[in-house]
GULUMKE-54784 format. One record per residue (C-alpha): residue in one letter; residue number from 1; x, y, z. Coordinates in nm, 4 decimals, decimal comma. Each point is the difference from the previous one (the first is absolute). Layout:
<sites>
['A'; NUM; [X; Y; Z]]
...
</sites>
This chain:
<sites>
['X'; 1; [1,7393; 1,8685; 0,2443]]
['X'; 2; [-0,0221; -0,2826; -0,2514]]
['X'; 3; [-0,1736; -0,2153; 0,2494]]
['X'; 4; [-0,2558; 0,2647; 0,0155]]
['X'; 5; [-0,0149; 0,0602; -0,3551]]
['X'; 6; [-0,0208; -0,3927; -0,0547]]
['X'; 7; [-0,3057; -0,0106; 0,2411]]
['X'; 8; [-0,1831; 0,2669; -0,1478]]
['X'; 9; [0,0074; -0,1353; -0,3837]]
['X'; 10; [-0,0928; -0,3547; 0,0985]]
['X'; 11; [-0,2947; 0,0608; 0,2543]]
['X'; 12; [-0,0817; 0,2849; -0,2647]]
['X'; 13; [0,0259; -0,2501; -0,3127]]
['X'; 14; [-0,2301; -0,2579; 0,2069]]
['X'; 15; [-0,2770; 0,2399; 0,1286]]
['X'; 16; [0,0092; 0,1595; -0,3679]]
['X'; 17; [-0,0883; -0,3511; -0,1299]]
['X'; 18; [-0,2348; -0,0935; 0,2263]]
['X'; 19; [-0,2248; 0,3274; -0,0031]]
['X'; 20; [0,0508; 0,0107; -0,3817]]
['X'; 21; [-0,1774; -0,3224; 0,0065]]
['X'; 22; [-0,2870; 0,1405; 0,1625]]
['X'; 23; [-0,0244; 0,3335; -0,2076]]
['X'; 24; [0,0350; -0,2276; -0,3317]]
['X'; 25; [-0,2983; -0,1980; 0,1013]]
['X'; 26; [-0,1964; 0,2912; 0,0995]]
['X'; 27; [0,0566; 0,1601; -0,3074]]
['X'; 28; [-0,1062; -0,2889; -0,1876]]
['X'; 29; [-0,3175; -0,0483; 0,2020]]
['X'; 30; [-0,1199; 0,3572; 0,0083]]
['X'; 31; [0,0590; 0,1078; 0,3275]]
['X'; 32; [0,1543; 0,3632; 0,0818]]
['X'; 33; [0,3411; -0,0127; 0,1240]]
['X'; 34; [-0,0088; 0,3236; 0,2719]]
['X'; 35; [0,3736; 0,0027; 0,0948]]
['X'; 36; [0,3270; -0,2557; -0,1467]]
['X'; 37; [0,2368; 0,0728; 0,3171]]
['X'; 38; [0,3693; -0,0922; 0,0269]]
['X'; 39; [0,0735; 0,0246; 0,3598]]
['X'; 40; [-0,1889; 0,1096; 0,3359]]
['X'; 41; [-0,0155; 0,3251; 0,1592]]
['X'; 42; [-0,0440; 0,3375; -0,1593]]
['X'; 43; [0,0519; 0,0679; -0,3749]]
['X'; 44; [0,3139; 0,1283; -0,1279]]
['X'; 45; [-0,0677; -0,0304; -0,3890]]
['X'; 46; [-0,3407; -0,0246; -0,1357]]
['X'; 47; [-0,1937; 0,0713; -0,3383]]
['X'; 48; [-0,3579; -0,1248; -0,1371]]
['X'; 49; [-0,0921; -0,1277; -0,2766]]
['X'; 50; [-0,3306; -0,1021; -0,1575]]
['X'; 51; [-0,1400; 0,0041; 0,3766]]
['X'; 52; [0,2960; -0,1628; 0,1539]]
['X'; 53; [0,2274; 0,1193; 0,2346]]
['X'; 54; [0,3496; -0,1895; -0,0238]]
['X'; 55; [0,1917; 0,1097; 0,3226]]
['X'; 56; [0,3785; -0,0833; 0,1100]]
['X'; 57; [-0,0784; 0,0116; 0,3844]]
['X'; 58; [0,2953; 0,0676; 0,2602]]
['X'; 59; [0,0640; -0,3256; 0,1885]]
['X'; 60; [0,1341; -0,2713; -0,3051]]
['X'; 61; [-0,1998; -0,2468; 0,1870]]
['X'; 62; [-0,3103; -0,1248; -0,1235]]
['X'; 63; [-0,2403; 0,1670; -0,2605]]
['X'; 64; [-0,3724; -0,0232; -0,1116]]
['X'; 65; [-0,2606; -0,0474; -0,2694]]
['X'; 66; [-0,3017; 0,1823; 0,1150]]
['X'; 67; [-0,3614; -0,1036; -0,1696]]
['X'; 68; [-0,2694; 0,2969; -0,0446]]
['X'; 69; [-0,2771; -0,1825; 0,2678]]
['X'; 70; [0,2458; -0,2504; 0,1582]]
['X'; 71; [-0,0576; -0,0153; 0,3510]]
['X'; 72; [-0,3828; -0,0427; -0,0882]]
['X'; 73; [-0,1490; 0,2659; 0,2187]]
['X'; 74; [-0,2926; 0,1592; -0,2427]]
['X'; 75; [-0,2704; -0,0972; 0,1731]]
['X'; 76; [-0,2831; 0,0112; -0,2848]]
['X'; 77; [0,0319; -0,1234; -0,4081]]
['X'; 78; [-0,0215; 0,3418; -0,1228]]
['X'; 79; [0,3209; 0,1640; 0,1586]]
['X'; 80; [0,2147; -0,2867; -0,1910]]
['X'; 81; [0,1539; 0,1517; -0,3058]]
['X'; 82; [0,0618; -0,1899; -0,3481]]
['X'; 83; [0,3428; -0,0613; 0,1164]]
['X'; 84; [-0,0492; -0,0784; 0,3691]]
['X'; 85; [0,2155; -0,3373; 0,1048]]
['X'; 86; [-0,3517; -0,1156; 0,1014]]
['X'; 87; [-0,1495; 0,0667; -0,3041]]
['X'; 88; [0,2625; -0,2825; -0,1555]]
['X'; 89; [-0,1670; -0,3206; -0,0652]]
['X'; 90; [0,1086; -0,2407; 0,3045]]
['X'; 91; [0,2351; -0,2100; -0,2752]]
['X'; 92; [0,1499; 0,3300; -0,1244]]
['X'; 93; [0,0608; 0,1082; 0,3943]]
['X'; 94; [0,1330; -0,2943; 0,0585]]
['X'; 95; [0,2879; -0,0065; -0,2688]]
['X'; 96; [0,1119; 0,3156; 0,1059]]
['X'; 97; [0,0605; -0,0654; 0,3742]]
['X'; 98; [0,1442; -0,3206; -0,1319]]
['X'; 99; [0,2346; 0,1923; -0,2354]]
['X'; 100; [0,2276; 0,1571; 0,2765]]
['X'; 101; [0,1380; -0,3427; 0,1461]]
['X'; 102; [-0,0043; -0,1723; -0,3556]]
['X'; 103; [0,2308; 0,3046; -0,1432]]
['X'; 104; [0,2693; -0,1013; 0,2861]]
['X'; 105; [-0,0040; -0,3688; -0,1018]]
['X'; 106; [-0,0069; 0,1142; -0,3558]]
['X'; 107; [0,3433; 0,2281; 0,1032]]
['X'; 108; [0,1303; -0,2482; 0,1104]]
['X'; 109; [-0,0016; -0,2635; -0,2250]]
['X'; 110; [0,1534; 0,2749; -0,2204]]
['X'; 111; [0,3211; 0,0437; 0,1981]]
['X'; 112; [0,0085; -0,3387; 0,0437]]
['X'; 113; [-0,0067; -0,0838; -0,2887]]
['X'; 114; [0,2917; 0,2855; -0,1016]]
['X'; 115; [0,1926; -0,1450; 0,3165]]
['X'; 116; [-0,0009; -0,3806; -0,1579]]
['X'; 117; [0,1551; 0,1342; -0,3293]]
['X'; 118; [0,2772; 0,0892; 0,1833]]
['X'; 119; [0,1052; -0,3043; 0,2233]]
['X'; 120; [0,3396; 0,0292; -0,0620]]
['X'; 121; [-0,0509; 0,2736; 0,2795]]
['X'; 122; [-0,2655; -0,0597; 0,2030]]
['X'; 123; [0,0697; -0,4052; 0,0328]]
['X'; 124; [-0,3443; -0,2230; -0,0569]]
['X'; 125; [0,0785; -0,3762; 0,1436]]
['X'; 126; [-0,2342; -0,2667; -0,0389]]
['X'; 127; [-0,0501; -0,2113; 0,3076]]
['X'; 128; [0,2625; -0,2771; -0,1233]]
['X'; 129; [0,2425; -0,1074; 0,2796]]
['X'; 130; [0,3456; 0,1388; -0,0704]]
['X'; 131; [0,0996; -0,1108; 0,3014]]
['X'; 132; [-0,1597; -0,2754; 0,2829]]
['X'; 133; [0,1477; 0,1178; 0,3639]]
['X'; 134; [0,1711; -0,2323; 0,1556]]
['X'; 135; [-0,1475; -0,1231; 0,3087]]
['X'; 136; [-0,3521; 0,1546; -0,0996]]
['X'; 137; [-0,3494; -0,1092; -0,0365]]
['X'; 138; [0,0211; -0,0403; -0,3783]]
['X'; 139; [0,3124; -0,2329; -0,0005]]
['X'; 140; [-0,1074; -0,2330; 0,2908]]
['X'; 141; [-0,3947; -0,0353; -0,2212]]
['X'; 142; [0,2597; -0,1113; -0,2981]]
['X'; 143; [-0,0044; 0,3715; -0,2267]]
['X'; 144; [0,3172; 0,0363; -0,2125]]
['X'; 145; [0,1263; 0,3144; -0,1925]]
['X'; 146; [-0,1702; 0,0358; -0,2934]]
['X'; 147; [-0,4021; -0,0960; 0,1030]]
['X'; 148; [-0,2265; 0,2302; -0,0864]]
['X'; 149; [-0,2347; 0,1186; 0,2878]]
['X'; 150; [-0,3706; -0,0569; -0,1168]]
['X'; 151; [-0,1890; 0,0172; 0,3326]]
['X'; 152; [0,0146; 0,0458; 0,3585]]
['X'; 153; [-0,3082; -0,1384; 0,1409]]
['X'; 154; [-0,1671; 0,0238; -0,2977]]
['X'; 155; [0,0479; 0,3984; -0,0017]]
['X'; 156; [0,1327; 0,0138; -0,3854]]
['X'; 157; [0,3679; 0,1648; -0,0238]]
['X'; 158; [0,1137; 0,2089; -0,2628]]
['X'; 159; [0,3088; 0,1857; 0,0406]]
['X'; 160; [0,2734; -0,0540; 0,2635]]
['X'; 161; [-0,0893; 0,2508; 0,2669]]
['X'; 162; [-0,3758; -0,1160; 0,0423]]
['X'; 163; [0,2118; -0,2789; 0,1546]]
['X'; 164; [0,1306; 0,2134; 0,2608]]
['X'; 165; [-0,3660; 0,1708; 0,0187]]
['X'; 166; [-0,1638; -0,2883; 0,0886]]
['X'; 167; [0,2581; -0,0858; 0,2450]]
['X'; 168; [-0,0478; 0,3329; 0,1982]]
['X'; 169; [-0,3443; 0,0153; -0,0399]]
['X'; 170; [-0,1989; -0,2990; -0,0246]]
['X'; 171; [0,2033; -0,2793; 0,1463]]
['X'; 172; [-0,1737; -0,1536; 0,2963]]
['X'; 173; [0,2568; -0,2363; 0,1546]]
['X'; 174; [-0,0246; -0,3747; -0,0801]]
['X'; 175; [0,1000; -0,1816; -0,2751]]
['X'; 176; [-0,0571; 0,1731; -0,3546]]
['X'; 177; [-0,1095; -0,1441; -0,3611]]
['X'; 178; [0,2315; 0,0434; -0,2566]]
['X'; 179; [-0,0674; -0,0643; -0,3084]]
['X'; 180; [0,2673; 0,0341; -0,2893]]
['X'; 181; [0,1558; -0,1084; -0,3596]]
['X'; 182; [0,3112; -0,1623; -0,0939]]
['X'; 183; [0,0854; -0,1241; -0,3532]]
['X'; 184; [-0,3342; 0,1428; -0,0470]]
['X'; 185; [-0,1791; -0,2761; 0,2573]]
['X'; 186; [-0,1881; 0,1256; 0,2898]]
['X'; 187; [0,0700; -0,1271; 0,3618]]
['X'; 188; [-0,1648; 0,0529; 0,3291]]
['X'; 189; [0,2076; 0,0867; 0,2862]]
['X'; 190; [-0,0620; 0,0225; 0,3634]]
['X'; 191; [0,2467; 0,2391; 0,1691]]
['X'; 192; [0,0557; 0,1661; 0,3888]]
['X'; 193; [0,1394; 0,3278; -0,0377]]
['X'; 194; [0,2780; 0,1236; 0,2294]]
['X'; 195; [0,0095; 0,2646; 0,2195]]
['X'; 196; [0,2240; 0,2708; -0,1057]]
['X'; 197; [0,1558; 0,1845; 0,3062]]
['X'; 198; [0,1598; 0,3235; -0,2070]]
['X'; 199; [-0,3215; 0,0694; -0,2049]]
['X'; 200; [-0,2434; -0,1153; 0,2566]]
['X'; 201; [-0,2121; -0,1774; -0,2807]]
['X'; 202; [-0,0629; -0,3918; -0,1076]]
['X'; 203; [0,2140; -0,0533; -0,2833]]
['X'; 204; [-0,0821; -0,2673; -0,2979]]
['X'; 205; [0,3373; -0,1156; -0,0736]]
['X'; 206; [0,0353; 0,1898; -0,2763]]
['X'; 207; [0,2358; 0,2389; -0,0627]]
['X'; 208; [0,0111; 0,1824; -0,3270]]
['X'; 209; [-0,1810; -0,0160; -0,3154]]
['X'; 210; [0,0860; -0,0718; -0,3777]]
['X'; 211; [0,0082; 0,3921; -0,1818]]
['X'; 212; [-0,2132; 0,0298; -0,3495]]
['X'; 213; [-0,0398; 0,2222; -0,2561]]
['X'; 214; [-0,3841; -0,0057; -0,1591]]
['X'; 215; [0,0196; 0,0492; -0,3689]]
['X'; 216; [-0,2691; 0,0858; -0,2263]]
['X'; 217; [-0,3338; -0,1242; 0,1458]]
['X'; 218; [0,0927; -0,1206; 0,3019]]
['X'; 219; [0,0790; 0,3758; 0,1257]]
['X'; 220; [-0,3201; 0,0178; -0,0018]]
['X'; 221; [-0,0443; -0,2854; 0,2387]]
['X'; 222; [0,2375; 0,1406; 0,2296]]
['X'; 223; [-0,1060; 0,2819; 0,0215]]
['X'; 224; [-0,3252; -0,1524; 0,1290]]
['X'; 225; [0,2254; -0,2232; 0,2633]]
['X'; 226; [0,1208; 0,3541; 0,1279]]
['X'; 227; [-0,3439; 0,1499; 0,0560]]
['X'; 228; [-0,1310; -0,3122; 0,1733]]
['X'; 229; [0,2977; -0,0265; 0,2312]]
['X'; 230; [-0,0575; 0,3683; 0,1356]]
['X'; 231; [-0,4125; -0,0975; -0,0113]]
['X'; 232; [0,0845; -0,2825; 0,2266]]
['X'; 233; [0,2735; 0,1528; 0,2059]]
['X'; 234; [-0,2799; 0,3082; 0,0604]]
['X'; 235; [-0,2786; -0,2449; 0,0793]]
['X'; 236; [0,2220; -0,2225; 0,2268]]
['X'; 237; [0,1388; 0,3151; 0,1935]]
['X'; 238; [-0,3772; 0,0799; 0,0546]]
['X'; 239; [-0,0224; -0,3049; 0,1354]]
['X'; 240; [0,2925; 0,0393; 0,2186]]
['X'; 241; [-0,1055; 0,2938; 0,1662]]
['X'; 242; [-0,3402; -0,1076; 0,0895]]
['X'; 243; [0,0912; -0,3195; 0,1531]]
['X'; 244; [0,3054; 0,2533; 0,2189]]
['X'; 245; [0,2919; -0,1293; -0,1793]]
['X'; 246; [0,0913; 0,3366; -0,1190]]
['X'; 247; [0,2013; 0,2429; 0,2543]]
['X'; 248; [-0,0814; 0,3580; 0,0299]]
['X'; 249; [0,3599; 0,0794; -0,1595]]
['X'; 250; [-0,1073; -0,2254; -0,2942]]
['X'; 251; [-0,2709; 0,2428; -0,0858]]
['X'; 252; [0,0734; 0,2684; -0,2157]]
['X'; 253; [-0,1606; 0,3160; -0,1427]]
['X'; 254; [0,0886; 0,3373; -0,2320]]
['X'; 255; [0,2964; 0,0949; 0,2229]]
['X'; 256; [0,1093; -0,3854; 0,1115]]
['X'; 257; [-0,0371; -0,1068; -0,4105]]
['X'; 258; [0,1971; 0,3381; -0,0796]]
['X'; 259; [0,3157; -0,0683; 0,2439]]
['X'; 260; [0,0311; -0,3989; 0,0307]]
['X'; 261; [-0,1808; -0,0887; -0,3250]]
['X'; 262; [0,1083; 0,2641; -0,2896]]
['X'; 263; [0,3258; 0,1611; 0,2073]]
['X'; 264; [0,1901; -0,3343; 0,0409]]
['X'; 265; [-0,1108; -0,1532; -0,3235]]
['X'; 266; [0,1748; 0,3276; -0,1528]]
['X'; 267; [0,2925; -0,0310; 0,2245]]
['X'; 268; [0,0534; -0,3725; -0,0560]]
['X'; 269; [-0,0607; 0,0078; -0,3446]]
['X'; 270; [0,2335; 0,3445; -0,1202]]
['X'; 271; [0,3260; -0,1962; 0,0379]]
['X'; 272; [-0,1205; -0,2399; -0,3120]]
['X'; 273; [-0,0657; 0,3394; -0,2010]]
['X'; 274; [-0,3137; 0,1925; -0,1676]]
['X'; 275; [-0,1569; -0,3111; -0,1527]]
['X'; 276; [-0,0275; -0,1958; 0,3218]]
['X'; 277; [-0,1444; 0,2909; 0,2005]]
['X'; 278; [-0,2590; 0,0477; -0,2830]]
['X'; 279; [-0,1000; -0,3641; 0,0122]]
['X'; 280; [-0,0369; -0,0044; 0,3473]]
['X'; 281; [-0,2303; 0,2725; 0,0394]]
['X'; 282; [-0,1899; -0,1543; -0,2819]]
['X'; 283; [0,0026; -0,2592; 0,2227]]
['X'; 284; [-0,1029; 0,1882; 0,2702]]
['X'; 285; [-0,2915; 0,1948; -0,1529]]
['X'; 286; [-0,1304; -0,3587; -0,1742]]
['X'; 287; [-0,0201; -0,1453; 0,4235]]
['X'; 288; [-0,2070; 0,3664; 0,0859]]
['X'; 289; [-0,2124; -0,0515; -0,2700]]
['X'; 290; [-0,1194; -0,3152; 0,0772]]
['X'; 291; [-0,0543; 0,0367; 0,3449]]
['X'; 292; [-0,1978; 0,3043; -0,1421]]
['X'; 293; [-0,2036; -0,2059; -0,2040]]
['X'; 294; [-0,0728; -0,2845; 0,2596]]
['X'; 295; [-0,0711; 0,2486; 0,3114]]
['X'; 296; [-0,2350; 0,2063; -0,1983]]
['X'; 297; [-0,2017; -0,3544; -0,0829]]
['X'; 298; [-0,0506; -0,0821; 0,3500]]
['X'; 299; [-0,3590; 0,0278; 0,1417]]
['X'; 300; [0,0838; 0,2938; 0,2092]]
['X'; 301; [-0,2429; 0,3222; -0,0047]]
['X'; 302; [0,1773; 0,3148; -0,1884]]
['X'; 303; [0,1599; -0,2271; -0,1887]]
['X'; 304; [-0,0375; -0,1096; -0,3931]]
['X'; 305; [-0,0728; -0,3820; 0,1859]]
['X'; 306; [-0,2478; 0,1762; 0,2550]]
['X'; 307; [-0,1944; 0,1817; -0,3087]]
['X'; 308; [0,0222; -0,3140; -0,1973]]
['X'; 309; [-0,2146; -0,1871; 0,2826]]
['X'; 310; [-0,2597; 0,2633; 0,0258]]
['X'; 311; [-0,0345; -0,0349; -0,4345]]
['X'; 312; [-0,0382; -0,3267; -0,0169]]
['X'; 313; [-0,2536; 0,0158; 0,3135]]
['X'; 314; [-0,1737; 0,2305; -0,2194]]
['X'; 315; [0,0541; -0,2714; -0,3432]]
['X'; 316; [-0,1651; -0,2979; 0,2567]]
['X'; 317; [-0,2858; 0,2091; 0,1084]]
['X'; 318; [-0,0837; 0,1961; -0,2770]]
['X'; 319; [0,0313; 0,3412; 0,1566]]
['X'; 320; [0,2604; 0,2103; 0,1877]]
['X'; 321; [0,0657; 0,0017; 0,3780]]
['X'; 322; [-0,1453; 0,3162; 0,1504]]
['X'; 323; [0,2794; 0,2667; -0,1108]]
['X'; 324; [-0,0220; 0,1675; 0,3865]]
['X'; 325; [0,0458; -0,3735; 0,1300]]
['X'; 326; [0,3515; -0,0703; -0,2628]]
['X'; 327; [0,1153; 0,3369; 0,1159]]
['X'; 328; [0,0017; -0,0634; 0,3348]]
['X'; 329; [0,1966; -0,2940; -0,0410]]
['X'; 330; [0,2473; 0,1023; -0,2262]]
['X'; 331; [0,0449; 0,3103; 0,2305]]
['X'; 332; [0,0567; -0,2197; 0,2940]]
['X'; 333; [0,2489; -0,1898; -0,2250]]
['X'; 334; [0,1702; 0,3786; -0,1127]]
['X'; 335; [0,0389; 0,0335; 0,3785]]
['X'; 336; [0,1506; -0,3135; 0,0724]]
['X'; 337; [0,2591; 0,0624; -0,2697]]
['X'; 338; [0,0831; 0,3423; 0,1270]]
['X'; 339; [0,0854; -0,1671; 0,3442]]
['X'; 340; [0,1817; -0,2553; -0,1582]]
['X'; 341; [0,1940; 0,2447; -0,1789]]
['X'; 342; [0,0919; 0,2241; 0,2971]]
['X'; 343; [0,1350; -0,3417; 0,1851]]
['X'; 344; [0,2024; -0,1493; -0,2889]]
['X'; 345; [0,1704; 0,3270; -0,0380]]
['X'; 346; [0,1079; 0,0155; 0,3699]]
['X'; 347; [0,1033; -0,3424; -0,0212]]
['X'; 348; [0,1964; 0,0471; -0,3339]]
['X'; 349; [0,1847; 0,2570; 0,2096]]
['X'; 350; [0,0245; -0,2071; 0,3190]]
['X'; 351; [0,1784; -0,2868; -0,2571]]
['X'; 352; [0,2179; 0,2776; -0,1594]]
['X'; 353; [0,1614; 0,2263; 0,3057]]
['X'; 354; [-0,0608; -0,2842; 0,2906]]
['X'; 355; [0,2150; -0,2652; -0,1305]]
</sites>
């Protein structure tokens, strides 16, 4: 039950954000917000006001911001109303498709930053060699407890984990440029990883970092290291599955992200107490959001990315796309999606009762 409970608030607390964005900017620019949804499916609670319709919908996936003229389908001048999405200046449409992904990275940075005021719970570690392995990559290239990891082939490190990132995602085999500080003088290192049988991954060498706690501006700064270690670890991942180094049972949606994501989090996490559970769906719903925000940039049609293309087509040549021709595609894109959808949550269910 908590599991379920947990899922419902965090993929509610990131969709909120990210359609508030959108109804915020549309508000701003003039354009007539039709319906502010919270969920999918039919309506259970609903009420208007001044022309809106604010619905909680039945499925506590997903929601919507829908624009008075969005899909672009009035085929002459005079059916578009004052407050029409096309009616918006191009600039003024293009802030609020904008807004929904920029609200996630702006949630975000907000429980991020709440997360790094508490480190003496969550744990932040700069990427400061506690301890070299013995035997590893890192002692044989001449790294001693206590340097400070600055680079790995020139891909700038920030906290400890990105360490770990890198290894999983971006190492190539080879030798690998390390670059860090001791007594506050840079070196260059070249180092071979080693093969680690139990994890299956390249490992550096090493093995833990040095634990800090930010005070006073520098929260700040952290809490910008956490955001661009889940912006990286989202745009790597990407990467991962396009080039096939991602598994079908690596790929997760509503159900998979509600059982092996939020359930085990909770269940790991309860023995430590109220505080830890808290911070770790914190942690949780700061991940969602920014894979919310960086999936709804991508150049894909029915997307915020896909509309964003088709504005600033419109910016370069001084006039819109044909709206029948941008419906098309984004309908084509809507379909896609809906497949993609129906697949993911077969396979979430495949992962969950075929293990």
């Amino acid at each position: 039950m908590m599991t379920v409970i947990f899922f419902i608030v965090i993929f509610g607390v990131v969709v909120i954000a990210h359609e508030f964005g959108h109804f915020l900017l549309a508000k701003a620019n003039g354009i007539h917000v039709v319906e502010f949804a919270v969920g999918m499916g039919p309506s259970l609670l609903s009420f208007k006001k001044k022309g809106t319709k604010y619905s909680l919908k039945l499925f506590p996936i997903g929601g919507a911001c829908m624009f008075e003229g969005e899909d672009g389908l009035m085929a002459q001048e005079g059916e578009v109303s004052e407050g029409s999405f096309q009616k918006a200046s191009v600039w003024g449409r293009i802030s609020t498709v904008a807004a929904g992904p920029i609200f996630n990275f702006i949630l975000a940075f907000v429980i991020a930053f709440i997360m790094v005021n508490v480190t003496d719970v969550v744990g932040i570690r700069d990427p400061i060699a506690t301890q070299v392995a013995q035997g590893g990559g890192a002692e044989a290239a001449g790294l001693q407890d206590g340097d400070r990891i600055i680079s790995l082939n020139g891909e700038k490190i920030c906290l400890y984990q990105e360490i770990s990132l890198y290894m999983q995602a971006s190492y190539r085999g080879g030798e690998l440029e390390v670059v860090y500080e001791r007594d506050g003088i840079r070196h260059t290192a070249m180092v071979t990883p080693r093969y680690d049988e139990a994890s299956g991954i390249y490992m550096l060498g090493v093995m833990n970092g040095e634990f800090v706690q930010p005070k006073g501006f520098s929260t700040f700064k952290y809490a910008w290291y956490e955001i661009r270690y889940y912006v990286k670890a989202t745009y790597k991942s990407l990467g991962m599955i396009f080039r096939g180094k991602v598994s079908r049972q690596d790929v997760a949606g509503p159900v998979g992200i509600a059982v092996n994501v939020v359930g085990k989090t909770y269940d790991a996490a309860k023995a430590y107490g109220w505080e830890s559970v808290l911070l770790s769906m914190m942690e949780i719903t700061l991940m969602l959001s920014v894979n919310l925000g960086i999936l709804n940039l991508l150049p894909i049609p029915a997307l915020d990315g896909g509309r964003l293309v088709f504005l600033l087509v419109e910016v370069i040549r001084g006039k819109p796309v044909p709206p029948e021709k941008e419906g098309m595609v984004h309908f084509i894109g809507l379909v896609f999606f809906m497949i993609l959808m129906v697949f993911i949550f077969f396979n979430d269910l495949s992962n969950i009762f075929m293990k």
